[in-house]
C-alpha positions as CSV (number, residue, x, y, z in Angstrom):
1,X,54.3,70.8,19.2
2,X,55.2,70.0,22.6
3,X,53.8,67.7,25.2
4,X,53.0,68.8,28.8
5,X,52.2,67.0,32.1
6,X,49.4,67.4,34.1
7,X,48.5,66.9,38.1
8,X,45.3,66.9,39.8
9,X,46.1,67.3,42.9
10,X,42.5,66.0,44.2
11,X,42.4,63.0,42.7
12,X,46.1,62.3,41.7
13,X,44.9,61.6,38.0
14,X,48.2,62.5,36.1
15,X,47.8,62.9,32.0
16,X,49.6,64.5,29.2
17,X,48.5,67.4,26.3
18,X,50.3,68.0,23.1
19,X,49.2,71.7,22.9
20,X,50.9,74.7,20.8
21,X,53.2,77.1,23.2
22,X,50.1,79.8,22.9
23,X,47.4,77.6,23.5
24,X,46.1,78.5,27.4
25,X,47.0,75.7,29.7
26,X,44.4,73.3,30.7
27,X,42.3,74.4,34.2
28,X,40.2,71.0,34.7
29,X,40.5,67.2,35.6
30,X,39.4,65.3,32.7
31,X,38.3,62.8,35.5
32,X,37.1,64.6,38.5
33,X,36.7,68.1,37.0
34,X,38.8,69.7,39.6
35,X,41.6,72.1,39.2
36,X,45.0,70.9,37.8
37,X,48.8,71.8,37.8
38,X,51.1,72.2,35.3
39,X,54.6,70.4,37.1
40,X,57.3,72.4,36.7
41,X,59.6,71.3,33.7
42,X,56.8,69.6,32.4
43,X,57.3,69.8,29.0
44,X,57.7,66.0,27.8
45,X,58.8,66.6,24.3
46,X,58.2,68.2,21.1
47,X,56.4,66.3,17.9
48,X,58.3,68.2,15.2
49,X,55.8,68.1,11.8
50,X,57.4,68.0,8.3
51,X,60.4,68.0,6.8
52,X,63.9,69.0,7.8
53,X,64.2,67.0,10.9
54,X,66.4,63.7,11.5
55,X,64.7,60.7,12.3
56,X,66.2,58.4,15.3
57,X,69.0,56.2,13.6
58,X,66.8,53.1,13.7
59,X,65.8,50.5,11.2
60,X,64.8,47.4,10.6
61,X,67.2,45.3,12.6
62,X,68.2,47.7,15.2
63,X,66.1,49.8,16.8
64,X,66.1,52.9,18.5
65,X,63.6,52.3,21.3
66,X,65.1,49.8,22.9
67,X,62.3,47.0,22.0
68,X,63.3,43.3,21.5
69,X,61.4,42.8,18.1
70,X,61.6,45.7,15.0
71,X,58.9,48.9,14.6
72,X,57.1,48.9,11.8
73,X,57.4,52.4,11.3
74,X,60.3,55.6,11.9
75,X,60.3,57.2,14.1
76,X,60.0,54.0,16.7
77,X,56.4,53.9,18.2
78,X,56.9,53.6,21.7
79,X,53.4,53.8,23.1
């Protein structure tokens, strides 16, 4: 399911929504209530569900993300 960006161009707030391709896009500021934008090529990535995808190529002593110290779980929690 991918993740797409969001601009309010009245209060600058800036968020992201993992919504389905047909879900409609989102019309308010969660913070101010006025109307938001979509940025072009907004799409931040996809969170594929269930099997048949490859996981990064991380484990315990090298990780994919970058961090210093190991994730506890695959794929690397970078939040």
């Amino acid at each position: 399911m991918p993740t797409y960006d969001y601009k309010c161009d009245a209060c600058g707030h800036t968020f992201e929504r993992q919504q389905k391709m047909s879900d409609p896009p989102v019309k308010k500021c969660p913070e101010c209530g006025k109307p938001v934008r979509r940025p072009i090529g907004a799409v931040a990535g996809f969170v594929k569900g269930g099997g048949g995808g490859s996981a990064p190529a991380c484990d315990r002593s090298t990780p994919c993300c970058g961090r210093e110290t190991p994730c506890d779980r695959r794929p690397c929690d970078t939040a």
